[in-house]
N, C-alpha and C positions, 0 to 999 in steps of 0.2 A: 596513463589512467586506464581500469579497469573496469567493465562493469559488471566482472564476477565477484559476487561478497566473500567478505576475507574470513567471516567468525560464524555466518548461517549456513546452518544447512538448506540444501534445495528446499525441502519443507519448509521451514521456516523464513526463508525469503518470500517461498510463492505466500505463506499466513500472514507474512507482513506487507505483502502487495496487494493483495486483498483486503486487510483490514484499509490499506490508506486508501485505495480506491471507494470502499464503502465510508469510508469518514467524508472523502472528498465529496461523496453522491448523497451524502446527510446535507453536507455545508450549500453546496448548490439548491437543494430542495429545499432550506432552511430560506434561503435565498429567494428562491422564484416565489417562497409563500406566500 
């Protein structure tokens, strides 16, 4: 197993590690509310 993506590009890996980190930092704050 790899953890280079097979179909993103760098940009689009690091847009979609970003988006899920800010989903996850929604879902926690949602949480602690």
């Amino acid at each position: 197993m790899s953890d280079e993506p097979n179909c993103l590009s760098p940009e689009e890996y690091q847009e979609g590690y970003r988006l899920a980190c800010l989903s996850h930092a929604c879902s926690e704050t949602h949480v602690d509310a």
